[in-house]
N, C-alpha and C positions, 0 to 999 in steps of 0.2 A: 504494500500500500504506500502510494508515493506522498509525503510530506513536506512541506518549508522545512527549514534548518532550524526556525525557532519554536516546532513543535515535533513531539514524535508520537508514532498512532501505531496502536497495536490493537490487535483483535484474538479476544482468546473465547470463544463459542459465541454464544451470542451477549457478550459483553464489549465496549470498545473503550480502551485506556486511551487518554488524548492528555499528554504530559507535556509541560511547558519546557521546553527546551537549549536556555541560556544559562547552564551553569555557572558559566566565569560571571554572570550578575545577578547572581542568587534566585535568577527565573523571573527580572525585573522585567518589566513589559514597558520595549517602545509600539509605536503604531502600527509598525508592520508585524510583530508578535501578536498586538491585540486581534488583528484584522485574520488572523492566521488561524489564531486562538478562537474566535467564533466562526470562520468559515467550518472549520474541525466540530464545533458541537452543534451549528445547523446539518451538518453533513449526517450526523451521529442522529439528530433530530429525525431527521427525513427517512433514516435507512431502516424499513420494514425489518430487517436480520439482524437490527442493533435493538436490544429488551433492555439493558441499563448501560451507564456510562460512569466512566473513573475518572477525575480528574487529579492530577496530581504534578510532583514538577520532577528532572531529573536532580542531580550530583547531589543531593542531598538534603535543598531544598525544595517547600511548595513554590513561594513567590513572595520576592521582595518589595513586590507593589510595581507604580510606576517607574518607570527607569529617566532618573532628575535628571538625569544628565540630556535628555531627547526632550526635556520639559517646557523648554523655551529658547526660541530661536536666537536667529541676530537684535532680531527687534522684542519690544513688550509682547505678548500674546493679547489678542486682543476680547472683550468681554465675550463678543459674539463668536469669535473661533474659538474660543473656551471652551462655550457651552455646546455649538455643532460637537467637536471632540468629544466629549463627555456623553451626547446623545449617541452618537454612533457605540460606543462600549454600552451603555445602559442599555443598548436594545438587546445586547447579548448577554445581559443580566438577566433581562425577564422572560428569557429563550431559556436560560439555566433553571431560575429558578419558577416559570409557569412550563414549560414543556412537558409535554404526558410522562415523559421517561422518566423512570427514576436515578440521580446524582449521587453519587457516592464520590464525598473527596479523601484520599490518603495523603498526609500531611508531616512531613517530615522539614525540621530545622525552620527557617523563617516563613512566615506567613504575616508581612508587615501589608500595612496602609491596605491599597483594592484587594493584593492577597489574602489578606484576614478576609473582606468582604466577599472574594470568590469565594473560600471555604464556605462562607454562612450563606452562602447562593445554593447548598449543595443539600439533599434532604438528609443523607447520611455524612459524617465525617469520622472519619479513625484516624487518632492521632499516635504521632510516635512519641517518644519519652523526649525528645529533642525538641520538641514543637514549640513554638514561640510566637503567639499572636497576639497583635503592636496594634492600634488606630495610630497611627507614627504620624496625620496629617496636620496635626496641631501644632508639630518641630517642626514645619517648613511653612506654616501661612495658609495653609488648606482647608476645609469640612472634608469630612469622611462621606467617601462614595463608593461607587460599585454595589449601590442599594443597600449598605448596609447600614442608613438611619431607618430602614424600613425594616431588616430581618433582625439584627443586633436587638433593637427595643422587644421584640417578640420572643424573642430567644431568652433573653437576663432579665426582663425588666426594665423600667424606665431608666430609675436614679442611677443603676448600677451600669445600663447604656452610658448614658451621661459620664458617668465615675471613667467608663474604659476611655470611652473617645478624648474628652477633656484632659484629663494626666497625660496620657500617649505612655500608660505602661502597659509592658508585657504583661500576658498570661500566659503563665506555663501550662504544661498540659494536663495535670493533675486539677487544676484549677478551673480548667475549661473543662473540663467533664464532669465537674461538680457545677458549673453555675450549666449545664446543659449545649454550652460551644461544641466539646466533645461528645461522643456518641460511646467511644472505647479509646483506651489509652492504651497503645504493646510495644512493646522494645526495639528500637530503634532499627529501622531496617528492612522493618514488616509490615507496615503503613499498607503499602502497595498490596503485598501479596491476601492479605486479610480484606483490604478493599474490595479486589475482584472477586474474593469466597462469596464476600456480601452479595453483591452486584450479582455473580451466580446463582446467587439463592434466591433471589429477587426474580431473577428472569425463570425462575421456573412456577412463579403465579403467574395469574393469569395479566396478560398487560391491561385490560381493559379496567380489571377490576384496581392495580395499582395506580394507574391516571387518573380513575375519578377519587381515588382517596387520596393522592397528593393534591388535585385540584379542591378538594371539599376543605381538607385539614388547612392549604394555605389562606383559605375564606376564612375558616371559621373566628379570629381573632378579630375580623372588620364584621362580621353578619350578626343576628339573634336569632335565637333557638327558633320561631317559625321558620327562617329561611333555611337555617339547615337542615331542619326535622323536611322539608319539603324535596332538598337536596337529598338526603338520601334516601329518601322514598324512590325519588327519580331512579337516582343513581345504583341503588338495590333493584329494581325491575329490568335495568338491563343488564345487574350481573346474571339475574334469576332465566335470562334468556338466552346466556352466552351457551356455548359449546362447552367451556372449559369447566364451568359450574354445573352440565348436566355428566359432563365424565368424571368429574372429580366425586359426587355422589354417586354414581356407578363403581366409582373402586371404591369406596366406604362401606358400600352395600356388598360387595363380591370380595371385601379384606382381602384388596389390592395392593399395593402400595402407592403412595400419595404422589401424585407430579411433584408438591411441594414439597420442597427440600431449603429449610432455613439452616445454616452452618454454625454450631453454637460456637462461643470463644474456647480456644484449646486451653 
């Protein structure tokens, strides 16, 4: 599978790993990275034979955020090409974090500035023991982006959002899976390998029924109980119609064995 330089893609069954690929800059993203980096998870988006996605970064790191040094030209950047900038990367936020498929990021060493925010773009994250996730945008004159005044708040909390972004301190990774950033903490190295088990596991539900429950659960923080009681009335009549829901009660009934297969932690 042919790749840019600043990404690399692997396919292992119906999973696709799409890892940020600059390790001499911690997997810091200039524009032609960003623009690489979502062509790779529209790609992933679209492909019928892709059921979950991994995002991750290589040499050791996730991603060091934006790369300052690509951050401003000769001249001032100006308010309006600021903001086009920023629209073009957020449209592949809400690709990551509203797209049917289910996200799973492995996280190893820095996950600063948009890096933290792609992690929290992701439904699943496994962190290594190395992990180190920064809102770093308040040491250079910034807000924190890459959607993450929108999933950070939902994820910690308000004040404790505020607390992260405002300081610009790390969270280690024991810490991020107590306030809910992490998903699973395991020794360094193993990010990846543990990611894609997940992701495996994942793709052997049914996808229809995992799209409308990441789409329901990312509602449910903005909606009230009518709307969602109504959602998944909806959303339960077309699992109740699927294929995968009349064979999976046919092996339940004939003590088959299950399609599904979740990989518990070793």
């Amino acid at each position: 599978m042919n790749a840019p330089e600043t990404i690399a893609l692997e396919t292992h069954g119906p999973v696709r790993v799409i890892a940020l690929n600059r390790p001499e800059k911690r997997n810091a993203l200039d524009m032609a990275a960003r623009e690489h980096f979502a062509s790779a998870v529209q790609q992933a988006m679209e492909d019928e034979q892709v059921k979950a996605i991994v995002i991750t970064g290589r040499g050791g790191h996730f991603c060091a955020g934006g790369d300052i040094s690509n951050m401003q030209g000769s001249k001032p950047m100006t308010a309006e090409a600021g903001r086009a900038r920023m629209r073009r990367t957020l449209q592949n936020a809400e690709r990551l974090y509203s797209g049917d498929k289910i996200v799973v990021a492995a996280v190893e060493g820095s996950a600063y500035g948009g890096g933290f925010g792609l992690a929290l773009l992701a439904d699943l994250v496994i962190a290594a023991k190395s992990a180190r996730f920064c809102m770093s945008f308040s040491r250079i004159g910034l807000v924190p982006d890459n959607a993450s005044m929108y999933t950070l708040p939902r994820i910690v909390g308000l004040q404790r959002a505020k607390e992260i972004m405002l300081s610009a301190r790390e969270v280690h990774a024991d810490e991020a899976r107590e306030l809910g950033i992490a998903m699973e903490v395991v020794s360094d190295g193993e990010a990846l390998q543990r990611a894609i088990a997940i992701a495996q596991g994942v793709a052997t539900a049914s996808s229809s029924a995992s799209a409308m429950t990441k789409a329901a659960l990312n509602r449910s923080f903005s909606s009230d109980l009518a709307t969602m009681v109504e959602l998944e009335s909806a959303a339960q009549g077309i699992a109740f119609s699927s294929e995968y829901h009349r064979d999976a009660v046919e092996r339940f009934i004939q003590r088959q064995p299950a399609k599904f297969n979740w990989p518990t932690p070793e």
